[in-house]
N, C-alpha and C positions, 0 to 999 in steps of 0.2 A: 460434427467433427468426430472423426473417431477417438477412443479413447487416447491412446498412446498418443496422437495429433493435441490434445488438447492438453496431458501434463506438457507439453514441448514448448508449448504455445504461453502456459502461466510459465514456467522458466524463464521464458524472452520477456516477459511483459518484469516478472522480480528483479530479472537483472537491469531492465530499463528503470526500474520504480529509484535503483539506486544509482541512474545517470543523472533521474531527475531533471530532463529536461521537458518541459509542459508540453509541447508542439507534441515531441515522440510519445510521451506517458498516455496524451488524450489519444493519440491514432489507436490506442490497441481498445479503445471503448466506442459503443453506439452511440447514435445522437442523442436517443430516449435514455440513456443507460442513469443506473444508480450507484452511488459509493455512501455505504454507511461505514464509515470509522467508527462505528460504537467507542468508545458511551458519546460522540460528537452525533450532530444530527446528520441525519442522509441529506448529501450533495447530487442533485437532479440533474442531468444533462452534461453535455461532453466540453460546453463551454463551459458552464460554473467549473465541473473536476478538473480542467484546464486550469482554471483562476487558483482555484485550492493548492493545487498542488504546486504552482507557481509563489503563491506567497507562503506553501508552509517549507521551502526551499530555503526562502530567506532568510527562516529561521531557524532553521537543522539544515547538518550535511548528512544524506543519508550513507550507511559503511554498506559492506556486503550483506546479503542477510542469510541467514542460516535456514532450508529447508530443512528440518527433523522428518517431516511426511507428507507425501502428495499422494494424492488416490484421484482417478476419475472415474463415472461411469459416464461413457458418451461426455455430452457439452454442461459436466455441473466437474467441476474440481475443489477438492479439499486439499488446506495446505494445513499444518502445524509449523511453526518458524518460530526462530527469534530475528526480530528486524534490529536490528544497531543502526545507531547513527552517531554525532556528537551536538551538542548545544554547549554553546559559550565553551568551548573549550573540553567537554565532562564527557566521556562514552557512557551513552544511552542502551542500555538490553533490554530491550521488550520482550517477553513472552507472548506470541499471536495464534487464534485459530484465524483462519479465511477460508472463505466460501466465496467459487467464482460461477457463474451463470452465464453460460457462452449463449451467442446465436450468431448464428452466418459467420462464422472466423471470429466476429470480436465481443468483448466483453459485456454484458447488459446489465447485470449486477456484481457488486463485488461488498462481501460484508467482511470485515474483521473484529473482532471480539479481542480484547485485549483489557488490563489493569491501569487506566489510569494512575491512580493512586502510585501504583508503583512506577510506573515514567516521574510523576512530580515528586519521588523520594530520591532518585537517581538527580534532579537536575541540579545543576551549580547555583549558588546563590546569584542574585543580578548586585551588580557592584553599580554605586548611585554615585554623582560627583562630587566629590570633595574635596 
């Protein structure tokens, strides 16, 4: 892909991540492809990242997310983001690097590098029955 093809290309794929619908989120990946959500472990294949992204739906809504910077050369694109979302009710700001690894139009690997810690400082308490 050429360059300018491919920031155009993670655009559609960021704004789909925050449609979060699994069917659309997996079409823009290979069959072999990888997602490391660091610090979580890498998800293999286009069904598992299917299933992932399906059940971490259930429990966040994802918001818009904020591109800070996108660079590509050829089929490797860097992004800098804050990804928002909400849990139970509480808006979530991540701070993210990603790294996207294109081949033939879609995605083959996808890492992000983010703070844990700081997501589990952001989230709301879980309220138990009483």
């Amino acid at each position: 892909m050429e360059t300018s093809e491919s920031i155009k290309f993670i655009r559609r794929f960021i704004e789909a991540c925050v449609r979060a619908d699994p069917d659309e989120f997996a079409g823009y990946f290979t069959d072999d492809a990888v997602w490391w959500n660091s610090p979580w472990p890498p998800v293999k294949g286009r069904d598992a990242i299917r299933e992932t992204l399906r059940r971490g739906a259930q429990a966040m809504q994802a918001l818009p997310w904020e591109i800070l910077h996108i660079v590509a050369d050829g089929d490797l694109v860097l992004t800098e983001r804050i990804d928002n979302f909400t849990v139970r009710g509480a808006r979530i700001r991540v701070p993210c690097m990603g790294i996207f690894e294109l081949r033939d139009g879609k995605i083959y690997a996808w890492r992000d590098y983010w703070d844990l810690r700081q997501f589990e400082r952001q989230m709301p308490p879980e309220r138990g029955i009483t």
